[in-house]
Each structure stands twice: as structure tokens, then as C-alpha cells.
Backbone bond lengths (Angstrom), bond angles and torsions (degrees), N, CA, C in turn:
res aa  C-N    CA-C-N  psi(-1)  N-CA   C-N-CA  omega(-1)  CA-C   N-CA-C  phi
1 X - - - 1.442 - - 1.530 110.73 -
2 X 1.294 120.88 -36.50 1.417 134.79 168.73 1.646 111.21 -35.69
3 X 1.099 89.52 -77.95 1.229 131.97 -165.78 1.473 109.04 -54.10
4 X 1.310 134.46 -32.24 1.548 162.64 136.05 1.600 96.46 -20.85
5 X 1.747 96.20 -75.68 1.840 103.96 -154.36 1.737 95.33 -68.01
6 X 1.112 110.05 -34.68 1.340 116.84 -164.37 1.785 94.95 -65.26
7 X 1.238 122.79 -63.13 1.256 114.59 -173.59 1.616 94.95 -62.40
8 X 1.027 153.66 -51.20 1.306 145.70 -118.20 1.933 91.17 -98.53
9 X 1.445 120.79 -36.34 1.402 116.48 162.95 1.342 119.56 -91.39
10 X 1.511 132.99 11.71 1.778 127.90 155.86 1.606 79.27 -74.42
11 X 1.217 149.36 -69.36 1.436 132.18 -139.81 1.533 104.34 -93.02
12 X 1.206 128.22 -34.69 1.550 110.62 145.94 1.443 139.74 -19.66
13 X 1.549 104.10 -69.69 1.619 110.49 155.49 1.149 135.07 -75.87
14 X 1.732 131.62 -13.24 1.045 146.03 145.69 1.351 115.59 -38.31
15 X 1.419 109.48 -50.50 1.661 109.83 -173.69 1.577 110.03 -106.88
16 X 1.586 119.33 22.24 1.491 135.35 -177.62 1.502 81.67 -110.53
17 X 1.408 141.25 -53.30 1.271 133.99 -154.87 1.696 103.27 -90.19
18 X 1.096 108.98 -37.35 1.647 103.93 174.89 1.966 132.96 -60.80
19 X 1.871 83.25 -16.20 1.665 109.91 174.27 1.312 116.30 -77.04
20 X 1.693 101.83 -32.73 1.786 95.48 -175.81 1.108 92.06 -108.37
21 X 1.240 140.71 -3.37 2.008 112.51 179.29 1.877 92.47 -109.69
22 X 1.310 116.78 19.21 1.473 114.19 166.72 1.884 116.67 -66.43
23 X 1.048 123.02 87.09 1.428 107.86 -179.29 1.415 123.26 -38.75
24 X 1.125 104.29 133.26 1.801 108.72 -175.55 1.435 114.00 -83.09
25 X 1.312 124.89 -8.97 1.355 129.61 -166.31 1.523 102.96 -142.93
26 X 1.422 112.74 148.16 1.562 111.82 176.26 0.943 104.19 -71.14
27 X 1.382 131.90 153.06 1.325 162.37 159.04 1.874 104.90 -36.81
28 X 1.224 106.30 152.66 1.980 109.25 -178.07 1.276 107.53 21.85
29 X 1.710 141.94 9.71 1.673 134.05 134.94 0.840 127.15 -59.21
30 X 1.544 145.68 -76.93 1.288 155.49 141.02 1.735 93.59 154.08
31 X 1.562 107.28 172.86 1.764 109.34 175.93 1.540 103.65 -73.57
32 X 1.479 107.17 131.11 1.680 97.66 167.07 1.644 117.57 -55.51
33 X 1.331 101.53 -35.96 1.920 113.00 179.52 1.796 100.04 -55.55
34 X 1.285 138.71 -40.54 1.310 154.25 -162.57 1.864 86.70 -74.70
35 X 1.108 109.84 -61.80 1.437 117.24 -157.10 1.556 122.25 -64.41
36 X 1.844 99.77 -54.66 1.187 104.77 158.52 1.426 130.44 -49.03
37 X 1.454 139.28 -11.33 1.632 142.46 -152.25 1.339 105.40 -108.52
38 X 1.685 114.24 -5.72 1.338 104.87 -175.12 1.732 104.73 -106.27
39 X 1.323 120.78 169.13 1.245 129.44 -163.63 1.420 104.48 -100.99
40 X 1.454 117.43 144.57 1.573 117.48 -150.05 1.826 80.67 -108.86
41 X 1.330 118.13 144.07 1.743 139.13 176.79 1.916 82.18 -65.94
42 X 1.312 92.08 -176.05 1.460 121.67 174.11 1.920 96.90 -130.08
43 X 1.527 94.43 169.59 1.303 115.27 -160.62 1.731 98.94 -35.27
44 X 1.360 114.38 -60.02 1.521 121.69 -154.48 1.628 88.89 -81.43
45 X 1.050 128.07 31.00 1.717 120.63 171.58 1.839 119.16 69.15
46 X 1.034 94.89 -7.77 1.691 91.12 178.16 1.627 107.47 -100.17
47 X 1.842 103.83 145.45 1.067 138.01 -156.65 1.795 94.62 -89.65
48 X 1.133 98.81 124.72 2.005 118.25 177.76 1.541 89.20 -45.50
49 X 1.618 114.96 147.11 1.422 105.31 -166.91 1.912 82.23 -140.16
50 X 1.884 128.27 5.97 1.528 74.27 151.54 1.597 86.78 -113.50
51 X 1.608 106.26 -146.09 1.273 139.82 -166.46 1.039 92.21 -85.08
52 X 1.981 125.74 153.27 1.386 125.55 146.46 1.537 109.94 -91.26
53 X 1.308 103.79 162.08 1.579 99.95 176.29 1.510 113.48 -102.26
54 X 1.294 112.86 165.01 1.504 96.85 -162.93 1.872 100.02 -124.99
55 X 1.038 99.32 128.19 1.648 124.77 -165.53 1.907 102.49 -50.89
56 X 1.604 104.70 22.08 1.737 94.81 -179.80 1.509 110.02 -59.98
57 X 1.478 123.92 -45.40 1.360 108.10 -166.63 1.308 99.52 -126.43
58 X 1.734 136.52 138.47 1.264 144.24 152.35 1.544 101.79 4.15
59 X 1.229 105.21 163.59 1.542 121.92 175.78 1.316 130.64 -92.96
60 X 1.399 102.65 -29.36 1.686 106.04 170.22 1.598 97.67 -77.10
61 X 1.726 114.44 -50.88 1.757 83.58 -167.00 1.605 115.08 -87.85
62 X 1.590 112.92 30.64 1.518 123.56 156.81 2.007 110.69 -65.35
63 X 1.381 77.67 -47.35 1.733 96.74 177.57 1.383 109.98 -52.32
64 X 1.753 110.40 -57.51 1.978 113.35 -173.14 1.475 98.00 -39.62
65 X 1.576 110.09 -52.70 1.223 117.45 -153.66 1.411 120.53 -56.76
66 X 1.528 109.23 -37.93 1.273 115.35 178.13 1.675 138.52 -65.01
67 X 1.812 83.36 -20.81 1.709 83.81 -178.91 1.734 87.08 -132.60
């Protein structure tokens, strides 16, 4: 009966530890999720310097909001 639980949790954690040190991304590719998040330069190499605004609420009551 030992000998059961005992084998039955080496391969429990065997296959618990092989899940989290599994790399999620290929090697010298990078994550597409990583890649996509960064902001692309324009022609002459410089990075957009303001903010975009983000379409949560209509535009007039962007305005109420502001003043």
C-alpha cells in the first residue's frame, strides 16, 4: 500500500514539476503576447511621445468629464 502512494506521488510531482519548468515559448523566438505590447517607432525611428485615448466613453461626455 506504501509503496502504491509512494510511487503514485514521485509521478504526481514529477509531472507537477515538468508543467512549470516547461518553457512556454520557443527558445531565440520570443512570446508573440511579449512582442505584440510594445509600440512600433515611425519611419525616422522615434517612438510616438503622446498617449492615445481610448474610445471607453463617447466624446461629448469625454468633454463633461473633463471640466
Amino acid at each position: 500500500m506504501k509503496a502504491k502512494t509512494f510511487r503514485f506521488l514521485m509521478c504526481l510531482s514529477l509531472g507537477l514539476m515538468s508543467t512549470l519548468l516547461w518553457p512556454s515559448c520557443a527558445p531565440k523566438t520570443g512570446c508573440p503576447i511579449n512582442e505584440e505590447a510594445h509600440v512600433q517607432p515611425n519611419k525616422k525611428g522615434e517612438y510616438p511621445r503622446t498617449r492615445t485615448r481610448s474610445s471607453l466613453f463617447p466624446k461629448d461626455m469625454r468633454k463633461r468629464m473633463r471640466h
